[in-house]
N, C-alpha and C positions, 0 to 999 in steps of 0.2 A: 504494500500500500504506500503511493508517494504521500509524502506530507514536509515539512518545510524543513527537518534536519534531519541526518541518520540515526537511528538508532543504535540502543545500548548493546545488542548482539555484534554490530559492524564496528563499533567503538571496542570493542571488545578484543575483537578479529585484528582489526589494527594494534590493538595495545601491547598485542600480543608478543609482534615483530616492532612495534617503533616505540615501546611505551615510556622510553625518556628523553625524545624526540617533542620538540613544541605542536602541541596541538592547536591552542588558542592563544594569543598575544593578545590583549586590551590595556591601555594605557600607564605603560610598564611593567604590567604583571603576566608574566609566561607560565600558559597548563600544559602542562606534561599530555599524552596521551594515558598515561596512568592516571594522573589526579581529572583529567576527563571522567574516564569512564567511571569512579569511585565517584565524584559525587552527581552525575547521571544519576549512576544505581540507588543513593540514595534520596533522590529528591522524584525518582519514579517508584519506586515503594511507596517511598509517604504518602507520594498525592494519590496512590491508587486506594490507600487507606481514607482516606478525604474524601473522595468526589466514584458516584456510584461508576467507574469507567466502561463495567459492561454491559452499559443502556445503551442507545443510537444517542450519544451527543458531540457535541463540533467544541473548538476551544478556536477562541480569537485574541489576539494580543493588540493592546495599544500602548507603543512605549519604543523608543527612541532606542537602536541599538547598544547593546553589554550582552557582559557574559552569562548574568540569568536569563537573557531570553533564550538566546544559544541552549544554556542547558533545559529551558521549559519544552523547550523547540523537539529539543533529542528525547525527554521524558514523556511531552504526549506521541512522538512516532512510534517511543516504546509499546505505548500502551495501544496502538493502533486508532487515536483520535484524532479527527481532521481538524488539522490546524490552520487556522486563515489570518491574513497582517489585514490589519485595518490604518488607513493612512491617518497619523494623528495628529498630523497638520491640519485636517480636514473639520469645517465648520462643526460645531459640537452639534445642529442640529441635523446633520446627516448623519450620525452615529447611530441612534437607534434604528434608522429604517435597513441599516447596514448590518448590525448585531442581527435581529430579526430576520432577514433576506440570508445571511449565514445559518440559521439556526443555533446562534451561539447558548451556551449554557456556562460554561466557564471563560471569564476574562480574564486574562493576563493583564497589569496596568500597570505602568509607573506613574504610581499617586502623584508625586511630587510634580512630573510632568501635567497631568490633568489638571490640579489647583492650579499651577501658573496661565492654565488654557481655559478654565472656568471649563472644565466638562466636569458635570454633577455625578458625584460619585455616590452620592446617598439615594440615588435614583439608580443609578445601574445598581448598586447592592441592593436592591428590594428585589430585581429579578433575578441575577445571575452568581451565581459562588464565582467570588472575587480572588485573584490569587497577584499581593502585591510584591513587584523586586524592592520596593522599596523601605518594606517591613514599615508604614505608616499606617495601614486603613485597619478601623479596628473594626469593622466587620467582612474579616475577611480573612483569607488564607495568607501567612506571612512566608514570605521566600525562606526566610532564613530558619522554621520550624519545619524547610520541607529536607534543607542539607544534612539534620539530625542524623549521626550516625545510627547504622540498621543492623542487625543481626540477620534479618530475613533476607530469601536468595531470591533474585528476580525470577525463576524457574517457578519460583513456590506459586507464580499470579497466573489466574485463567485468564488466557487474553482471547477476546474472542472474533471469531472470524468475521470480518465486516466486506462488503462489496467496495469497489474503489469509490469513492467522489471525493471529487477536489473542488474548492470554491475559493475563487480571486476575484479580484473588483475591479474595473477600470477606472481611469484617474478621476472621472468624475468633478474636471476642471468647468464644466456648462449644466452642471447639475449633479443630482446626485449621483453617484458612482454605482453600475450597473454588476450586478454579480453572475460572474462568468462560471457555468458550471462543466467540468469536464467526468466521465465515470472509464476514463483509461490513463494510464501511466503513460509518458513517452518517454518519460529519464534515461532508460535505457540506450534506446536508439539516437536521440543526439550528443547524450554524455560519449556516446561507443567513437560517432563520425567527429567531435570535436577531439578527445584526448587522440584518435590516432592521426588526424589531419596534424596537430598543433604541438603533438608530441609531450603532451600535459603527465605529471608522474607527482610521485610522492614529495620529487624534492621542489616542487614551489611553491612559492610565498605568495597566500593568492591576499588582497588588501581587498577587503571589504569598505566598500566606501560607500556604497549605495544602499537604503533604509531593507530590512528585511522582511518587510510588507510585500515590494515590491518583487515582479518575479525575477529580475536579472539580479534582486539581491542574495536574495535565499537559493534560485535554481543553481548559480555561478557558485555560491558557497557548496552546496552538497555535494557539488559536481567534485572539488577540489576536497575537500574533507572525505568523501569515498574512498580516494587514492591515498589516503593519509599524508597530505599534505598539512601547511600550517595556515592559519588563518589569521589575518592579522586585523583586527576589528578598529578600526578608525575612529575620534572624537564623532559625531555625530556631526555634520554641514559645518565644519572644521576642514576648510579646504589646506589651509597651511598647514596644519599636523599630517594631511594625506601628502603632500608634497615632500614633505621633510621625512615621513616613514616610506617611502618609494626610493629613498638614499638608505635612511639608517638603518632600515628589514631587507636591505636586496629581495624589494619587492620584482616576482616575475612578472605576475597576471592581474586583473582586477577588470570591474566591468562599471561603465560611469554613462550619464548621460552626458550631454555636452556643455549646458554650462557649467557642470559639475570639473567637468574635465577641463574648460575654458579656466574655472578661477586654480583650479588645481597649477595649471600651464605657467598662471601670471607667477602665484607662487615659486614654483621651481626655478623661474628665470630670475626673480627677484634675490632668489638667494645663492645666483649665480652659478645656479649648477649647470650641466650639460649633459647630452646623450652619456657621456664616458662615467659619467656619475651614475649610473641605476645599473641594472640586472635585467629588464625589464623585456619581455619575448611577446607578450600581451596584451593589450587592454581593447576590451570591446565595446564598443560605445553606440548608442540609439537610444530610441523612445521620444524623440525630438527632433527638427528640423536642426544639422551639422553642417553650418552653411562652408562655404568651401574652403575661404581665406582661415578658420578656424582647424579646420583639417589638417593643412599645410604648416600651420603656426605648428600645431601639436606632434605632429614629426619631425619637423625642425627640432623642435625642444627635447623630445623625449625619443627621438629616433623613428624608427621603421618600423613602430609596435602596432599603430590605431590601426585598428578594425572596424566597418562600421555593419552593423544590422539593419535590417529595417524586420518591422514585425509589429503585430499588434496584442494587446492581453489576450484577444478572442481565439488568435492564429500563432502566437508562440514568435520565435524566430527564423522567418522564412527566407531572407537572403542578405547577403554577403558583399562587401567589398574589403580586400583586402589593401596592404599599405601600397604596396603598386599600382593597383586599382583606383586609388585616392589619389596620388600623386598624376596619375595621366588622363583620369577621369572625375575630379572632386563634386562637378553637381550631380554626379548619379547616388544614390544610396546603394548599389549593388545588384547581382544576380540572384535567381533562385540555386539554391543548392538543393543538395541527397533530398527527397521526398518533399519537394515543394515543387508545385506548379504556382504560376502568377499569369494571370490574364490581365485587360483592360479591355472595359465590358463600356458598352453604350448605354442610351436611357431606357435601351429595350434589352438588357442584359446580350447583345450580341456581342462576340470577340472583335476587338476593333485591329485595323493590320498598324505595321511599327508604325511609329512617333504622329499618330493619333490620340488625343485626350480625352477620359474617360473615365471611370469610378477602377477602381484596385479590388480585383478578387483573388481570393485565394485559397488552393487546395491543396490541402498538409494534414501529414498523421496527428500535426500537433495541435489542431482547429478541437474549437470546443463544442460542444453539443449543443449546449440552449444557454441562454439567460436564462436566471433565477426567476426574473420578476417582470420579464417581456419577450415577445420574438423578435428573432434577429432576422437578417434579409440573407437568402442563400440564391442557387442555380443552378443546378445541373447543366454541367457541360460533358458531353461523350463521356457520361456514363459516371463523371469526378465532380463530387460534392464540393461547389465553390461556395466561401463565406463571403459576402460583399462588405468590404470595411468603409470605413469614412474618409478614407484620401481617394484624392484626388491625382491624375497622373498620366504618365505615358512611358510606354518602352521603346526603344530602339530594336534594330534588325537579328542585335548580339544580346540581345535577352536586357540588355542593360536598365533600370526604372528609375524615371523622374518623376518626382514628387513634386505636388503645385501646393496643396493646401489640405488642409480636414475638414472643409467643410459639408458635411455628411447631405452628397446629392448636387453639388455645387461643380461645376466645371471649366467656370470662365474666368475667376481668379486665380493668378498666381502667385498666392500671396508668398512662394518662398524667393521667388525671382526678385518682388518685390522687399524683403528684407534683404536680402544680397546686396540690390543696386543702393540700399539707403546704407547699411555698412559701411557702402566704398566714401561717402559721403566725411570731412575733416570734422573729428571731434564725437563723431558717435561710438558709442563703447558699446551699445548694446542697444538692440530694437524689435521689438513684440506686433506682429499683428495680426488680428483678429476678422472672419469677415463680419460685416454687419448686415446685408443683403446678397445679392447675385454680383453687383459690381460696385461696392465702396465696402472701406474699413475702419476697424478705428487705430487707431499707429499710436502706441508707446514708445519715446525713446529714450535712452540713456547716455549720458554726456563723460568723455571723457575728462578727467583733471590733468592730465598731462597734454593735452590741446584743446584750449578752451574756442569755442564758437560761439554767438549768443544764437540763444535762442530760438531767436524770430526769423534769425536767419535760417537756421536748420528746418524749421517749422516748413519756411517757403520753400524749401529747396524739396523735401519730402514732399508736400504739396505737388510738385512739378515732376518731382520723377511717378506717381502716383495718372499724373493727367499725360505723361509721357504713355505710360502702358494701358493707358482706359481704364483707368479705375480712380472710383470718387472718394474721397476723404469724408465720414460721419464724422468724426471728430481723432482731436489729435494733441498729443501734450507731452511735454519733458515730466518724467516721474525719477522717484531717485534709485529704484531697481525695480528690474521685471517679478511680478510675483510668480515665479515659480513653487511647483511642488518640487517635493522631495526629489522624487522619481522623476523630477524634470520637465515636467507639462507643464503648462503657462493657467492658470487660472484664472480663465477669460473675465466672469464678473466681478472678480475684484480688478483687473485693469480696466476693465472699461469704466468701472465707477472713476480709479485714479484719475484716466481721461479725459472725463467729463465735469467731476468737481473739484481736484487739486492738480490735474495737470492743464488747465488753464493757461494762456497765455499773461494774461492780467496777475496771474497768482504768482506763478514761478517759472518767467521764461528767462530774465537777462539775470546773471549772477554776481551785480554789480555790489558796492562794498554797502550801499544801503539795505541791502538785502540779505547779504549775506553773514550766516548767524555763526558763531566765533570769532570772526574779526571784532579788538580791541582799537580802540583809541590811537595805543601804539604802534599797531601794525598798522592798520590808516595810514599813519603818518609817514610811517618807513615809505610804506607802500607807493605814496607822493613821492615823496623826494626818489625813491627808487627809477621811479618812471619822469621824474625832473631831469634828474641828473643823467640818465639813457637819450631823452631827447638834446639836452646842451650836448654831449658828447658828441650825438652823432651830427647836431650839427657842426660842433667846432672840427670834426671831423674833414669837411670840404676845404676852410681854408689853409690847417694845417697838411694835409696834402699836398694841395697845390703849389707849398714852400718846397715838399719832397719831391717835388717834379721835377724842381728846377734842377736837380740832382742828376731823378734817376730817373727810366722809363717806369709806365704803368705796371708793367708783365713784374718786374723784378721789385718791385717794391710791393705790388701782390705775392707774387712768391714768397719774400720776408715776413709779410704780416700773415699769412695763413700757414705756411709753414710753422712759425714758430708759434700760433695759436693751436692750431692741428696737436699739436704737440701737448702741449697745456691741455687739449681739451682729453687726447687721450689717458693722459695722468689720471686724470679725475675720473674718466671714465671708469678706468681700474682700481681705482680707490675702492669707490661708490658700489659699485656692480662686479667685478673679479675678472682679472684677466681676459677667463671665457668669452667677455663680453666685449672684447677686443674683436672678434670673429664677427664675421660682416654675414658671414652662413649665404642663405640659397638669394638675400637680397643684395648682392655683392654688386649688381649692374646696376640696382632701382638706384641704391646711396651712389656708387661713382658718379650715373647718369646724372641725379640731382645736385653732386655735389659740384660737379662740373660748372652745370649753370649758375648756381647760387654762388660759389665761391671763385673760380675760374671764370666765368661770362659775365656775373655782376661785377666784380672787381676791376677786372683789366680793362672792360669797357667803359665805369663809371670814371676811374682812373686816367683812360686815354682822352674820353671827352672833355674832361675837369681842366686837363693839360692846355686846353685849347680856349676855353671858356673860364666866366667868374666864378667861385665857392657859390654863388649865392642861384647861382643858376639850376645848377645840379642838386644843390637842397630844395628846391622848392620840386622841381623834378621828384627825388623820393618820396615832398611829402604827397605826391599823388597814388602810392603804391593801396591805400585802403579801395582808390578807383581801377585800379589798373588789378587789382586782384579781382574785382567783378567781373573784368574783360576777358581773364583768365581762364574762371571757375566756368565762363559762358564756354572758354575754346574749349576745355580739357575737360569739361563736364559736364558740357551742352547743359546748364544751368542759367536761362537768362536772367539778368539783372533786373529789377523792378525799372518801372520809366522814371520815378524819380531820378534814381543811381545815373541812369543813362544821361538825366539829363546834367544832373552833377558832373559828372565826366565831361561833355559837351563847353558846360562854363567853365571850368577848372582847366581844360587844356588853351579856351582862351584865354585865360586869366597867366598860363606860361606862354603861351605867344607873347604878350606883351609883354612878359619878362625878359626873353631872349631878341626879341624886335629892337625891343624899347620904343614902342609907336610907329619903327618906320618899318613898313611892308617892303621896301626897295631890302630887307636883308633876307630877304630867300631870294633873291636871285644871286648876291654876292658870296654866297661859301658858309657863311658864320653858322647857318640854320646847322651845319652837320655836326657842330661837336655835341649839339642837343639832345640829337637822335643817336647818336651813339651812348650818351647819357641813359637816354628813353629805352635805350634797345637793355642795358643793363640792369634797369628797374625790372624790366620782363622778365628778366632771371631769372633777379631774385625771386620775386614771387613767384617763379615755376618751381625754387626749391619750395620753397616756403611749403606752398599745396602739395609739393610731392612726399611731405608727412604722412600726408592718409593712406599713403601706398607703402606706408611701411608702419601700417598702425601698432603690430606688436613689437617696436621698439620704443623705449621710454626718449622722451625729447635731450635728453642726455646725449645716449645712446646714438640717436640718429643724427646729433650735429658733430658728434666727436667723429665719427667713421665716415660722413659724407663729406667733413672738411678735410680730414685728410688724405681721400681719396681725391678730392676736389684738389687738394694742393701736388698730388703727384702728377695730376691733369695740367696745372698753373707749369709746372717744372717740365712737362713735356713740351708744351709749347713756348717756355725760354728757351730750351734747347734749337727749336725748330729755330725762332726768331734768329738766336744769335748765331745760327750757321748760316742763315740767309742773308746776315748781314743787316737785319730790321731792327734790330736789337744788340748791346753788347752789355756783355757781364760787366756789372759794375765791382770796380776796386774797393780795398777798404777805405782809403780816405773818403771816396765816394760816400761809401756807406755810414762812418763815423761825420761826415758832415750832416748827417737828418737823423743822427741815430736819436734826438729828444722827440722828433717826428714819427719816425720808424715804431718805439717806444709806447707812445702815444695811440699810434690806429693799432697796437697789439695787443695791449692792455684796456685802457678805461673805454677806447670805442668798440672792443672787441671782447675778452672774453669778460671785463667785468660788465660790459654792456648787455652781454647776452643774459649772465644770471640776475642783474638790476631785473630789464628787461620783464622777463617771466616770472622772477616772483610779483613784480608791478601787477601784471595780469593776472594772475590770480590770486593775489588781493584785492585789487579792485575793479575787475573784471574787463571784460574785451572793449565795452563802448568807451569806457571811461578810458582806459588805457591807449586806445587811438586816438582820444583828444591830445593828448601828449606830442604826437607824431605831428603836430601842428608848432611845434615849437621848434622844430628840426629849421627849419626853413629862417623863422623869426630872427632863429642864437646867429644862421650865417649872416645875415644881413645887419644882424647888431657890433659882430665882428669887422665887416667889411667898415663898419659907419664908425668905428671908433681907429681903423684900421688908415681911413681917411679918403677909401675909395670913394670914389664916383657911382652914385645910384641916382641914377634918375626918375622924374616924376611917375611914369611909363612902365618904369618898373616894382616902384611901388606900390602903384593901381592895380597892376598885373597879380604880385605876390596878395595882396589884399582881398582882391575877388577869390583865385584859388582860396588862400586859407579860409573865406566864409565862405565860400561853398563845400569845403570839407567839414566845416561845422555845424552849417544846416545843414548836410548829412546824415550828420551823429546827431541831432537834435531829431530829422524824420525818424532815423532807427528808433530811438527812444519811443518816439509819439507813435510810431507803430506797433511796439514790441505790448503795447498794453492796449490798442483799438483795432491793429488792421494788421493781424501777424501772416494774413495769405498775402501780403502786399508789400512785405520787410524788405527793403535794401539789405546790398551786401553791406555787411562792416566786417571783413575777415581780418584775422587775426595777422597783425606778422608777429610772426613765433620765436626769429630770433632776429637777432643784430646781423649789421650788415658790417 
């Protein structure tokens, strides 16, 4: 009879041959396979002594993984009682119709858990004999009156013959959770094709990370605990202790959902480990949409272990994609394997031919027979009993399945395509969505801290890629995490409430310092002068250059300042993060690529233009980068800018006409217009690095300036070479170099790497709008410079600088007036992320 552990005979069988061999590991306490089965043995006497066991009754547990349930778990299979996990994150008033639809008669509970969750315990004890791990309820069977040692032999109990059934429950994320009944075992047949495909034995470490309610928690454990393996039991939604016992258990195997596995990922990288750090041959992962850029992160990270399933609680685990499978194929979820068939059926249940879209049916040994408490939708196909699930889908010619969505009968949403393309989007960490009809949704998103975006911008940008693929927005909001369950499923009515009452626009879209709650006084204040002293910098930036000009060319005086920041920045990187983090891994082209432009194409072209032109020109120039990144996000992410933005753009670039003119139109036919555009073409750059962040989102912004800049300066060193053999350029001598070395100095240090961290703590302090107000000073400090400096500004130029910088600040005034009235309607204000 399956039921959710092995039993005291197999515990036995094992103890036999391994019994001083680790059976169970929970929170630094190691069971022997002896001290296993010994207090098994006695906590299934007692309670057979307790609770009448040779009547027809069922035993449910609610209670957050440890080692009493483990042993509850092995003591009712002893006794041959069906044991069912009930999800105990799950609203306390879906509990009863769930115990009931179980035929529960004994609970399992951890009290202490229930009080903090307000589920009434003096209500389930009127009905059902109580059995607590946590020796609190005092009407009720206490754990630790059940470990009393026994004199009696487990032999000595009539166990009596019962017919199979098993009952599981689906997640229950849109209602209550429906009870899946099955009256055949299939343990056998997929334990038999996974341990011999996978080569699974006694000696691995299987991490239990996933709730044992769940079936990939308890199925994956028996599976490994048969073979007398060890089982290492994890803090319970303690993603860092999973990460950190995947080092210090040479963990093999384990089976996670994905954002399970997602916070796991950040963990591991955070504490700087790498593939050569784990043991790791395994982890299987589904129950969830595994979008692909996550895939890829988690192999990168943890090597060539993910796995991924697709399957449902009704149909078990019906198909496969393996780590090569991911890597050359990451939006499919996999093929049918050994005893699975998979169709894609029409609204008339016909087989539809490949990459046609249509409802997921499936026929497998491991399909369940009925609901408890409803009928399910099936089909006969040539003769093979199909289950119709709730996704959504299509195969290809090579058996291959994509997956669109769960919305049960729905086929014109793609809702995973559509969290995919909003992912690629700068500053989303995480994004939820649900349908709400045939063609609109409601979109939960989640905001990165390591690239901050506002809001109203992400809002419009979702919005647009939404009307890009025909489908309409119900509503839409920043929340501060997706509510998942345990097991991984998104609990549609609690987001859509978040959605619709706290993730408002008006409530909490921009995360600016009035809003945001832990910012003190004192960090305010830092937070100013941080983002003060970044914009003086960068403007005093242009005309101390222009002194280094006179020296050196552009190329080699770029090469100096990112070389020797390059340098700096990797220090810190290795500080901060480890060595490992040195390694640029499979994004070694995305960082060169971007660091090229940012540091190599910004530089040497802002640099050659400056050469020829005033400081004051090429500042006012950057400060148009908040517009010129709408220009951007429109090329690189067909994204258009609101018409405000556009028109902002429009007056801002006359407002630099007449800075570079100075009134007279006769200077674009004279030459002077190119040193501008060469300026301009270098702003482009930058902000193509700038956005090229989100294309490498699982790098911390550290991380990705340290390795892009130095990559970017080995770019800078190729092309002085090329320059100075062609004779465009010549290496500069030392006295060259010691005549600007307080210059040199200068754009390495305070415009460079302390600008970068001023810079970003500024912004997330006081967040993205406020902190591009700042970038309006860049321009002001050159021109206060040149004016004490005793240059010549003319009237023309003053007009000029003046228009741009208030039309960069109606800007930031529309984002605001937008971000709390008209967030379908937000301008860009994107973020620059770091110094230039």
């Amino acid at each position: 009879m399956e039921t959710n552990m092995i039993p005291l005979g197999k515990i036995k069988e094992i103890a036999s041959a391994r019994g001083d061999k680790n059976a169970l590991i929970f929170d630094g306490m190691k069971i022997s396979w002896n001290e296993y089965y010994k207090v098994v043995k006695n906590v299934t006497i007692n309670l057979a002594s307790k609770i009448d066991y040779s009547s027809e009754i069922s035993m449910c547990y609610i209670s957050p993984n440890c080692l009493e349930l483990i042993y509850l778990m092995s003591a009712a299979s002893s006794l041959k009682i069906p044991c069912t996990g009930i999800d105990y994150t799950q609203n306390p008033s879906k509990l009863e119709p769930m115990l009931k639809s179980a035929g529960c008669k004994v609970l399992i509970i951890s009290s202490s858990y229930c009080i903090q969750n307000n589920v009434n315990l003096q209500e389930l004890s009127s009905n059902l004999i109580i059995i607590d791990i946590d020796n609190i309820a005092k009407n009720g069977i206490l754990f630790k009156d059940l470990t009393t040692p026994t004199e009696k032999n487990f032999e000595s109990l009539t166990i009596q013959h019962r017919a199979f059934k098993s009952i599981s429950f689906t997640s229950g994320t849109s209602g209550i959770p429906k009870s899946v009944v099955r009256n055949k075992s299939f343990d056998a047949r997929r334990f038999a094709f996974f341990t011999a495909r996978y080569g699974f034995s006694s000696d691995d470490q299987h991490l239990l990370a996933m709730p044992l309610y769940h079936a990939a928690g308890s199925g994956w454990s028996r599976l490994f605990m048969q073979l007398g393996a060890t089982l290492i039991i994890a803090k319970p939604h303690d993603t860092k202790d999973m990460a950190n016992l995947i080092k210090s258990e040479w963990i093999t195997t384990s089976a996670m959902t994905p954002p399970l596995l997602n916070d796991v990922v950040k963990h591991y990288q955070d504490e700087g480990y790498s593939p050569k750090d784990n043991n790791l041959k395994f982890i299987i992962v589904g129950g969830k949409h595994f979008h692909p850029q996550a895939k890829l992160q988690a192999i990168n990270t943890l090597g060539p272990v993910i796995h991924e399933y697709y399957g449902t609680t009704e149909t078990g685990v019906n198909a496969l994609a393996e780590p090569k499978d991911l890597i050359s194929n990451p939006t499919s979820v996999g093929r049918a394997y050994d005893g699975n068939n998979i169709l894609v059926l029409d609204k008339e249940g016909k087989t539809l031919p490949p990459n046609q879209v249509g409802r997921i049916a499936i026929a497998s040994y491991m399909n369940m027979d009925s609901y408890g408490n409803q009928d399910s939708e099936s089909v006969l196909i040539e003769g093979e009993q199909y289950l119709v699930t709730a996704e959504t889908g299509e195969m290809d010619a090579n058996g291959n399945i994509y997956l669109r969505n769960r919305a049960q009968g729905e086929s014109v949403l793609n809702v995973y395509e559509l969290e995919n393309e909003v992912r690629h989007l700068p500053g989303i960490k995480d994004v939820a969505m649900i349908p709400a009809s045939k063609n609109s949704v409601y979109c939960g998103f989640v905001t990165s801290d390591d690239f901050i975006v506002a809001d109203n911008e992400l809002i419009r940008n979702i919005k647009y890629i939404c009307k890009k693929l025909k489908v309409k927005v119900a509503g839409i909001g920043h929340v501060d995490t997706i509510p998942y369950s345990p097991s991984g499923k998104i609990r549609n009515d609690q987001l859509k409430d978040m959605i619709l009452h706290k993730g408002q626009p008006n409530q909490a879209t921009e995360k600016d310092s009035s809003d945001k709650k832990g910012i003190s006084f004192t960090q305010y204040i830092i937070g100013i002068c941080c983002l003060l002293g970044t914009a003086m910098a960068w403007g005093g930036m242009f005309p101390v250059a222009k002194n280094a000009l006179q020296s050196m060319d552009a190329v080699h005086i770029s090469l100096i300042r990112y070389g020797f920041a390059s340098l700096i920045f990797m220090a810190m990187l290795a500080t901060k993060e480890g060595i490992l983090s040195l390694l640029p891994g499979k994004h070694i082209f995305k960082l060169w690529m971007f660091g090229s432009f940012g540091f190599a194409g910004f530089s040497i072209l802002a640099f050659a233009g400056l050469a020829y032109t005033k400081p004051q020109h090429g500042a006012i120039i950057m400060a148009l980068m908040p517009l010129i990144s709408a220009i951007m996000m429109w090329v690189l992410k067909n994204i258009k800018p609101a018409k405000f933005t556009l028109m902002s753009i429009a007056l801002a670039l006359l407002g630099v006409v007449l800075v570079i003119t100075k009134g007279d139109i006769n200077a674009f036919s004279g030459g002077s217009i190119l040193p501008t555009l060469v300026i301009l073409s270098g702003a482009f750059c930058w902000v193509t690095y700038t956005i090229g962040a989100s294309y490498v989102s699982d790098f911390s912004v550290l991380r990705y300036t340290a390795l892009s800049c130095f990559l970017g300066a080995l770019t800078i060193l190729f092309i002085a070479f090329v320059t100075n053999a062609t004779g465009i350029t010549q290496a500069p001598d030392l006295q060259q170099i010691f005549a600007v070395k307080w210059e040199l100095l200068y754009l390495i240090t305070f415009a460079g790497v302390i600008a970068v961290f001023s810079w970003n703590y500024g912004i997330n302090t006081l967040g993205p709008i406020n902190g591009i107000l700042f970038i309006n000073l860049v321009p002001i400090t050159a021109f206060t410079i040149g004016s004490l400096k005793g240059d010549l500004i003319t009237q023309p130029e003053i007009l000029g600088a003046t228009i741009t910088i208030s039309v960069l600040i109606m800007n930031n005034i529309y984002t605001r007036w937008s971000t709390t009235s008209k967030p379908a309607m937000a301008p860009q204000a994107f973020k620059l992320q770091m110094s230039r």
